[in-house]
C-alpha positions as CSV (number, residue, x, y, z in Angstrom):
1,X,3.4,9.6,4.3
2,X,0.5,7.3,3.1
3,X,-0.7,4.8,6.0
4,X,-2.4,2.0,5.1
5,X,-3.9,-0.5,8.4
6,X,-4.3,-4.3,7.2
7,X,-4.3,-7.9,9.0
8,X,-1.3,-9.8,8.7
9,X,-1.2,-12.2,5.7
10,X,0.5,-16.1,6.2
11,X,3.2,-15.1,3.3
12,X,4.3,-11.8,5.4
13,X,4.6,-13.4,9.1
14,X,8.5,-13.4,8.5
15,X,8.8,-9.9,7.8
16,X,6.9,-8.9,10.7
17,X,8.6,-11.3,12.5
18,X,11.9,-9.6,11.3
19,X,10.5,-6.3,12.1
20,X,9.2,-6.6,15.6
21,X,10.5,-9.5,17.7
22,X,14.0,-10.4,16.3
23,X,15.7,-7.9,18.7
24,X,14.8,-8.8,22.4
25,X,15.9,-5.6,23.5
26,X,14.5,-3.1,20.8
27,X,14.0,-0.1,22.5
28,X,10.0,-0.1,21.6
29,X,9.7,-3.2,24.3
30,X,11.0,-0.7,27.3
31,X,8.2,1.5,26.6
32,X,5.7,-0.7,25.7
33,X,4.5,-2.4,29.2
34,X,7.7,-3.6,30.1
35,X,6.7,-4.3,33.5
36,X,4.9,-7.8,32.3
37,X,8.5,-8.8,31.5
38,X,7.0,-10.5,28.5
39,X,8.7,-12.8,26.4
40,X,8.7,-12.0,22.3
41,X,8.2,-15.3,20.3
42,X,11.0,-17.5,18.5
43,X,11.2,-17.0,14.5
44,X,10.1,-20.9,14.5
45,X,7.3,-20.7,16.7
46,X,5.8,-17.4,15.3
47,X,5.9,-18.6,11.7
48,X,4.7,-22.1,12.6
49,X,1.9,-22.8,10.6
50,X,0.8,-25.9,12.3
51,X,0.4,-23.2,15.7
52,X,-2.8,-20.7,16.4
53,X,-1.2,-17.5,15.6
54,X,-3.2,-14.4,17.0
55,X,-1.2,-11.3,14.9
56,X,-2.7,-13.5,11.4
57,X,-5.9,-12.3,10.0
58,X,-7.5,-11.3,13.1
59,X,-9.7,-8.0,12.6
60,X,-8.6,-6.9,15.9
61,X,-4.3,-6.6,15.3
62,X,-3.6,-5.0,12.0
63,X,0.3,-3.7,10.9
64,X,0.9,-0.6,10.0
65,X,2.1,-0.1,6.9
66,X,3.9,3.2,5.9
67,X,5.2,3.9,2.2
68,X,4.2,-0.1,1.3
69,X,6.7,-0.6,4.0
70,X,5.3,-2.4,7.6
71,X,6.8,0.2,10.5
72,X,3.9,-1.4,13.9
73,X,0.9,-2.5,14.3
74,X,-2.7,-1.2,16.4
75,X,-4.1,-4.2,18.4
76,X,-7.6,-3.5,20.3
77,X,-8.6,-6.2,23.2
78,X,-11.5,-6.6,25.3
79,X,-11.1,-5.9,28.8
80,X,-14.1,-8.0,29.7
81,X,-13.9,-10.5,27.7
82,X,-16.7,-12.4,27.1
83,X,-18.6,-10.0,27.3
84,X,-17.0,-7.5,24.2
85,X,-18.7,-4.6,25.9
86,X,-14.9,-2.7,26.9
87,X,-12.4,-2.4,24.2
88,X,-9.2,-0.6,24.7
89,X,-6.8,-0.4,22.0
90,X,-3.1,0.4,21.7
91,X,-0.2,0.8,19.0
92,X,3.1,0.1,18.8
93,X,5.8,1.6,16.5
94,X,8.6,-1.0,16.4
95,X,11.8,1.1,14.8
96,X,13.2,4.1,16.5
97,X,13.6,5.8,13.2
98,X,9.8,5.4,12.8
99,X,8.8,7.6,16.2
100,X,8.1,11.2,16.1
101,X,6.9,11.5,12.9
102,X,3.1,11.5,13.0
103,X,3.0,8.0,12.3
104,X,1.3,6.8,15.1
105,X,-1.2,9.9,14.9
106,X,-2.2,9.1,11.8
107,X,-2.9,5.1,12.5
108,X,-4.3,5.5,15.5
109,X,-6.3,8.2,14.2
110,X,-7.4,5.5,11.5
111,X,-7.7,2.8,13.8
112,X,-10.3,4.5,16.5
113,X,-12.5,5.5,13.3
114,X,-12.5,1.9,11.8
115,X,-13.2,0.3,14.7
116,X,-16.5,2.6,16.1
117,X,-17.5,1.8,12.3
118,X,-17.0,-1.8,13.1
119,X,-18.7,-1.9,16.3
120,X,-21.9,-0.1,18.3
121,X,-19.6,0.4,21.3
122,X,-19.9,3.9,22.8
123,X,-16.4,3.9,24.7
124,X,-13.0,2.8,23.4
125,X,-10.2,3.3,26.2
126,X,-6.2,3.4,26.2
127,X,-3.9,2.0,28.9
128,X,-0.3,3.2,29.3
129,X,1.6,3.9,32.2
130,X,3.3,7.3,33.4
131,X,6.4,6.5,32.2
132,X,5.3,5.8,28.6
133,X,5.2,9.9,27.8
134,X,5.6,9.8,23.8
135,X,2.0,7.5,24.6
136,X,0.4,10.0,26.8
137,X,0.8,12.4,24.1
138,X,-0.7,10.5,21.8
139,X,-3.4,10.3,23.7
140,X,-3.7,13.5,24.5
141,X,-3.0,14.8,21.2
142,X,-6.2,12.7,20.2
143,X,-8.4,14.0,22.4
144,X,-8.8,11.2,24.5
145,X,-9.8,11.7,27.8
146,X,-8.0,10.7,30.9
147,X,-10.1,8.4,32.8
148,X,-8.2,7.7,35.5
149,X,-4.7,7.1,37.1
150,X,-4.0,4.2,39.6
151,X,-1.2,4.9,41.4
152,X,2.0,3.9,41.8
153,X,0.7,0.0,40.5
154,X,3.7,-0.5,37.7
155,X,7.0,-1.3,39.3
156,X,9.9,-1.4,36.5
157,X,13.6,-0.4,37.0
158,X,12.9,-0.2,41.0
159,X,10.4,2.3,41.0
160,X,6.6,2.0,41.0
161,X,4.5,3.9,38.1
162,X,1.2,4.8,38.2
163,X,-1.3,3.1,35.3
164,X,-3.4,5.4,33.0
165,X,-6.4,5.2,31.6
166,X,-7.6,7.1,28.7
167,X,-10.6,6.7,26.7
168,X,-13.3,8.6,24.1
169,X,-16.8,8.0,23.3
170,X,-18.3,7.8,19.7
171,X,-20.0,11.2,20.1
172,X,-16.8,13.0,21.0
173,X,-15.0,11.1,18.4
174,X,-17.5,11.8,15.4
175,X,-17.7,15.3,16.5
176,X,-14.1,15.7,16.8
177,X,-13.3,14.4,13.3
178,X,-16.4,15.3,11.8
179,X,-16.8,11.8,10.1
180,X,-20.1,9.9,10.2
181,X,-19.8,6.3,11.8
């Protein structure tokens, strides 16, 4: 398995496209806060040059590419926007075929180290909810720490879930992994 993180390029936005929205019901979008009932783009709208499109180049959403083959993407946001003082991040592995296979560990492993490199932030945090258990053992598996749970806040399928907050600081991170940043 050799993971390689990089931005989305103009002449790959099909692919991607292909990959992680052309299925509506893909099981990844039940886990992955299905309780915003988002809506995934159109093929036309996403690939629409002519449009702002936030998965191109942008530093902060990179795919995952496994075997020169794209399999999700990390994404990091900031929670207090304007600010940029909070960033949590997340991941999202878009085949079924793809879970359970380290995958994820690895690029999010990755992803944590690049972006404390990129930044002076001493905190980077994690929000799933307790339904989401593959994602809480991610988390876990990474050492991050659970910050805190807000009850029952998450209603999907008729039944309210409680949101969880994970999160590591540089110094655990760097001592952890024993890389400089």
């Amino acid at each position: 398995m050799q993971i390689i993180l990089k931005e989305l390029q103009q002449d790959e936005l099909t692919d991607f496209w292909e990959l992680a929205f052309s299925n509506p019901h893909a099981e990844w979008t039940k886990w992955n806060g299905p309780y915003f009932h988002n809506k995934l783009p159109s093929k036309d709208t996403f690939i629409d040059s002519s449009q702002k499109n936030v998965y191109l180049n942008n530093p902060l959403r990179k795919v995952i590419w496994n075997n020169n083959q794209m399999v999700g993407m990390v994404f990091a946001y900031y929670a207090d926007e304007p600010l940029e003082k909070w960033l949590e991040v997340g991941i999202s592995i878009y085949q079924q075929a793809n879970w359970q296979q380290g995958i994820g560990r690895q690029a999010l492993t990755q992803w944590i180290t690049e972006l404390f490199k990129q930044s002076t932030l001493p905190h980077l945090g994690l929000t799933t909810w307790s339904g989401n258990y593959r994602m809480i053992a991610l988390a876990e598996s990474l050492n991050l720490k659970k910050e805190a749970e807000i009850r029952q806040v998450r209603y999907w399928q008729g039944k309210y879930w409680d949101s969880i907050k994970y999160g590591i600081l540089r110094t655990e991170w760097t001592n952890k992994n024993k890389t400089s940043l």
